[in-house]
C-alpha positions in Angstrom: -22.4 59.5 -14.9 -19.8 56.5 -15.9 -16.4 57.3 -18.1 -13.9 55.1 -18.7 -10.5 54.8 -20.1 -7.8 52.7 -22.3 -4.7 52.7 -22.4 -3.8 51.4 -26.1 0.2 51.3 -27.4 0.9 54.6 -28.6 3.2 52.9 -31.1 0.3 52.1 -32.6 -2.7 53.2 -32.0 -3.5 56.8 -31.7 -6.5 58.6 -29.5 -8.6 60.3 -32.5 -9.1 64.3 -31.4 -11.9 66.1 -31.3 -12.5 69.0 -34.4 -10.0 71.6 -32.0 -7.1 68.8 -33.3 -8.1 67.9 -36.5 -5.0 69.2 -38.3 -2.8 68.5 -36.1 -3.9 65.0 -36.0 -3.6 64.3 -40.1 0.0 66.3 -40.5 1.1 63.6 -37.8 0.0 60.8 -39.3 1.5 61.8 -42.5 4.6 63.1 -41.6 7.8 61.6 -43.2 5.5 59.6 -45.7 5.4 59.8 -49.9 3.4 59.4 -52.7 0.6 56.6 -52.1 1.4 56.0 -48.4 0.8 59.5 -47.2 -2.0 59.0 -49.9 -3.7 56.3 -48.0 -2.6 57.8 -44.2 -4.5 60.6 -45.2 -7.3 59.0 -45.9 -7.2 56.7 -42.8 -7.0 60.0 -41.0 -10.0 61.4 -42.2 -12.0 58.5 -41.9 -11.1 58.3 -38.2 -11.8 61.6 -37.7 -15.1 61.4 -39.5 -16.0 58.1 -37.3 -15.4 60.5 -34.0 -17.1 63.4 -35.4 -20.4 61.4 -36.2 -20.5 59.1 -33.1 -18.5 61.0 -30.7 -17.1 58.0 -29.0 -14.0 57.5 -28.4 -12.1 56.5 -31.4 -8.7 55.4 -31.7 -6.6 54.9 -35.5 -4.2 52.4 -35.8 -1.6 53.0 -38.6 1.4 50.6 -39.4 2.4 52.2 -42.7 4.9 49.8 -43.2 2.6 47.0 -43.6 0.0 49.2 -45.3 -2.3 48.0 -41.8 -4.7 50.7 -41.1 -8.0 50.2 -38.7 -10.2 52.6 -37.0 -11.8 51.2 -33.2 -15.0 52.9 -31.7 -15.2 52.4 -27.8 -18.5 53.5 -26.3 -20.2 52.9 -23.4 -23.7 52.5 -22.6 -25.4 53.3 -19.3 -28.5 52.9 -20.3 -28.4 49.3 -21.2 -27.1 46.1 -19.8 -24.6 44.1 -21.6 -25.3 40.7 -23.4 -25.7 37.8 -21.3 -26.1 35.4 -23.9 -24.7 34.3 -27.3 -28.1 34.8 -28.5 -28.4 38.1 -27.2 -24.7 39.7 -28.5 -25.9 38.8 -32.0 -29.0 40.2 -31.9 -27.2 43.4 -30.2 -24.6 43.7 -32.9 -27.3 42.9 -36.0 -30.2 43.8 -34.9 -31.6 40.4 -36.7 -30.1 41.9 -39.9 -28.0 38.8 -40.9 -25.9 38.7 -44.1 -26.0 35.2 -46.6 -23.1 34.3 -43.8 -23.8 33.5 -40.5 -21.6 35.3 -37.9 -19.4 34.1 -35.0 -19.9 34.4 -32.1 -17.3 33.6 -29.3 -17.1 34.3 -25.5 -14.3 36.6 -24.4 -12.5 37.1 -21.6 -10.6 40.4 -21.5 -8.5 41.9 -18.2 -11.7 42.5 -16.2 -14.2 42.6 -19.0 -16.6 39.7 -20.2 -18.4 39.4 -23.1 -18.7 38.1 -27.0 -16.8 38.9 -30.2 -19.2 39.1 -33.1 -17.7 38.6 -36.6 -19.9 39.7 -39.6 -18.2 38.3 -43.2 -18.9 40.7 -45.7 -19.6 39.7 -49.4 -17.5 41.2 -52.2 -18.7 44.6 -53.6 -21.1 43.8 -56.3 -21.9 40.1 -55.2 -25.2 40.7 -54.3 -24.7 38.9 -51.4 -25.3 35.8 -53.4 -25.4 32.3 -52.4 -23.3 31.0 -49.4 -19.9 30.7 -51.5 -17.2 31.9 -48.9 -14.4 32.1 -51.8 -17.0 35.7 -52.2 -16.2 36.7 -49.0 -13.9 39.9 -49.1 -14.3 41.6 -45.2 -14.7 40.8 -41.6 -16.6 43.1 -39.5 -16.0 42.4 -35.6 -17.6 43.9 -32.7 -17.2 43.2 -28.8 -20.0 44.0 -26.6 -19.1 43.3 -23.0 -20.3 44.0 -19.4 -17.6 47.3 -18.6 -18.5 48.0 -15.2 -21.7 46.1 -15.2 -22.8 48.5 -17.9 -22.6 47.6 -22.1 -19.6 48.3 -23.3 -18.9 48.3 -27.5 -16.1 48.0 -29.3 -16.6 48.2 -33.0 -13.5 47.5 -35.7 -13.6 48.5 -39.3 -14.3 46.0 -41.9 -10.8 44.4 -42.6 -9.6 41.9 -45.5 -8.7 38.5 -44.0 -5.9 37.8 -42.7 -5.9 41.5 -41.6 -9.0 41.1 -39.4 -7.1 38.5 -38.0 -4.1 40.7 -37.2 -6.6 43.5 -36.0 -8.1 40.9 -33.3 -4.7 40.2 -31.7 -4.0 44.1 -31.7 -7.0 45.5 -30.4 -7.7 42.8 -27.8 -4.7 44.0 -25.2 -6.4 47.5 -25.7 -9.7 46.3 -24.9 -8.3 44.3 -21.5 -6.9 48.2 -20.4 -10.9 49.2 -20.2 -11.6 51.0 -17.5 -15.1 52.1 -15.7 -15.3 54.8 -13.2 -18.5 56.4 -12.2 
């Protein structure tokens, strides 16, 4: 069987525990904040948590409460399935055909030893309906890598992030993504 590790900046990004350090985890990422910013740690804390607890990948939480930049990252790896060799082929991977009023881009990546495509889904407002192809209604980017990580599919999934945050997300998670790691 194939694992593999990351090694993100602990400054910030932080490895999401399983439900033994569910507590723990939250008081940390609260500690020393007030009012709407532990508020909204909080919340980013639970939402990471619930991300590992339902996929049981490895998840990481990145929290910058100065800047109010928050962002949960799924890393999972795939033996069973061979990673995207096409541009064609990541987008089908990522939407299953299930394209939004926007198409997505998709862009070849190079990453330490890794290879693949970064997908970008843009997300229409809440209540738009999805209407029309008026980007001024766009409110989120959703990005996800699939790569070849150790010949196997590797995915990388972000939350859905507000431009310019997404933006900002990209340049942080991408030196995370080159520390990938397969061993078998």
């Amino acid at each position: 069987m194939a694992d593999f590790t990351i090694a993100p900046d602990p400054a910030l990004w932080h490895q999401v525990p399983d439900v033994d350090g569910e507590a723990r985890f939250v008081a940390e990422r609260t500690a020393g904040l007030e009012g709407e910013a532990k508020t909204v740690a909080t919340t980013m804390a639970e939402f990471a948590l619930a991300t590992r607890g339902a996929t049981g990948d490895l998840t990481l939480l990145l929290q910058e409460p100065e800047s109010s930049l928050y962002a949960v990252a799924g890393f999972a790896l795939y033996t069973d399935r061979m990673p995207p060799a096409s541009e064609q082929e990541a987008l089908d991977l990522v939407t299953a055909g299930n394209v939004g009023p926007w198409d997505p881009t998709v862009v070849p990546v190079e990453l330490g030893s890794l290879q693949g495509f970064r997908v970008s889904e843009f997300l229409p407002a809440a209540g738009d309906g999805g209407a029309g192809d008026d980007l001024t209604h766009l409110q989120l980017i959703q990005t996800t890598y699939v790569l070849s990580a150790g010949g196997r599919l590797g995915a990388v999934s972000l939350t859905p992030a507000p431009s310019p945050a997404a933006g900002i997300l990209l340049a942080l998670i991408e030196p995370v993504i080159s520390t990938w790691e397969v061993s078998v």
